[in-house]
C-alpha positions as CSV (number, residue, x, y, z in Angstrom):
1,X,8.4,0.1,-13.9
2,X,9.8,-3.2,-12.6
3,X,12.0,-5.7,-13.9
4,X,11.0,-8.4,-13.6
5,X,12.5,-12.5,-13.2
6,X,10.5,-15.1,-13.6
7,X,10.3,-18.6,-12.1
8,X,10.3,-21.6,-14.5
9,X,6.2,-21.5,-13.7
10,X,5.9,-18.2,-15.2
11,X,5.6,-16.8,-11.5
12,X,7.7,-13.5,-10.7
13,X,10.8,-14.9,-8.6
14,X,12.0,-11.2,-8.0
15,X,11.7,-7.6,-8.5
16,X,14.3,-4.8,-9.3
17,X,14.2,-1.6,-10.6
18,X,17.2,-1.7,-12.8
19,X,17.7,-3.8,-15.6
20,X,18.8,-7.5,-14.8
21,X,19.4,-9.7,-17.3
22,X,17.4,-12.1,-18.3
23,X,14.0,-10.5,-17.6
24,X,11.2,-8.1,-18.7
25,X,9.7,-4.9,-17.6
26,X,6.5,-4.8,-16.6
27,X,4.4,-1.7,-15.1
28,X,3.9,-1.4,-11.5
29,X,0.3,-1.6,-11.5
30,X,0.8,-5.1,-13.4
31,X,-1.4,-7.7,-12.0
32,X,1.7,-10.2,-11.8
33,X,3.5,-7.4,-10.0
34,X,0.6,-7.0,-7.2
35,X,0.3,-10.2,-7.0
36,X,3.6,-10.7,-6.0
37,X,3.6,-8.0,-3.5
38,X,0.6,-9.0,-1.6
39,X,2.2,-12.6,-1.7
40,X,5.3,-11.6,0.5
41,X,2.9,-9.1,2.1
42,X,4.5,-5.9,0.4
43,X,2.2,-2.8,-0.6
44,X,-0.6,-3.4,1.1
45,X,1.9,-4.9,4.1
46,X,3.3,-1.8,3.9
47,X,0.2,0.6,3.8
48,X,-1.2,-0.8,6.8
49,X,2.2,-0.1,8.8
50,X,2.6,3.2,7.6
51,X,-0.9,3.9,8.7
52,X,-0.3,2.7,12.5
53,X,3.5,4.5,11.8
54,X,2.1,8.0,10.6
55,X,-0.2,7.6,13.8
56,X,2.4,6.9,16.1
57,X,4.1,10.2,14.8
58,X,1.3,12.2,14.7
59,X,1.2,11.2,19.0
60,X,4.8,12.0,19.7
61,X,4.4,15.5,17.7
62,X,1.2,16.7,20.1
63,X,3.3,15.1,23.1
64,X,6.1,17.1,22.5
65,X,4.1,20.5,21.7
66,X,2.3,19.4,24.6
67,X,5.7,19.3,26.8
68,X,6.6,22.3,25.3
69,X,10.2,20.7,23.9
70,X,8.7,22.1,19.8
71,X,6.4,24.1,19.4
72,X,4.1,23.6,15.8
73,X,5.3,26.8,14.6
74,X,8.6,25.1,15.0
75,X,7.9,22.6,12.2
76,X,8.1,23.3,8.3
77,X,5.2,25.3,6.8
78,X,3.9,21.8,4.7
79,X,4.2,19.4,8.0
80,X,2.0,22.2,10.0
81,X,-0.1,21.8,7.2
82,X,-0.4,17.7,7.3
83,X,-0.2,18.0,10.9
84,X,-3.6,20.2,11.0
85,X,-5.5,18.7,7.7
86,X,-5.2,15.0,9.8
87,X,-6.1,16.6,13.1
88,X,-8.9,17.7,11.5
89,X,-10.0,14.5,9.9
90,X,-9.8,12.7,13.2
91,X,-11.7,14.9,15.1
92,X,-14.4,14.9,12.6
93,X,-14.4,11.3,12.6
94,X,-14.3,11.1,16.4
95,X,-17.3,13.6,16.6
96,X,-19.1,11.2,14.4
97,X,-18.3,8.1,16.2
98,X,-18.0,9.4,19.6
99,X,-19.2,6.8,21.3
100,X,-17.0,6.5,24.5
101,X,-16.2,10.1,24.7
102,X,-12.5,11.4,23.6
103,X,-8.9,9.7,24.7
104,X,-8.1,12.3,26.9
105,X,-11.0,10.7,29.4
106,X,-9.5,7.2,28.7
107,X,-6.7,7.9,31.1
């Protein structure tokens, strides 16, 4: 739930989680509320960066397993998990869209 202030068009001027007076409290999933996040680019903003982030991560992890400075085992039980589950995934999908053969013959 967000609380919510309103412009003097009825548009959401901000957001907060705690009470501020003066406002109302309206569900996260509220249209208003998405509609105000997409506006100043924030869930969706926000997904798509995390995306290209957990990505990023995902390459630093295999290039220090592959430098041997961690080792996976090294990691917690449920990030060896991820770790695998998305390795999986992407491998799948690269099988399927193989086209130009995998990154390692990019290089």
């Amino acid at each position: 739930m967000f609380h919510v202030l309103r412009n003097s068009d009825g548009s959401i001027a901000s957001l907060a989680r705690n009470e501020r007076p003066g406002g109302e409290m309206l569900a996260d999933e509220h249209p208003d509320i998405q509609r105000f996040l997409d506006s100043k680019g924030g869930a969706s903003g926000f997904n798509a960066a995390d995306a290209e982030f957990v990505r990023v991560l995902e390459d630093l992890i295999d290039t220090l397993i592959m430098k041997n400075v961690i080792r996976h085992t090294d990691l917690p039980d449920a990030a060896q998990r991820k770790l695998m589950l998305r390795k999986g995934l992407r491998n799948r999908m690269q099988g399927a869209l193989n086209l130009l053969g995998g990154d390692e013959r990019i290089l």
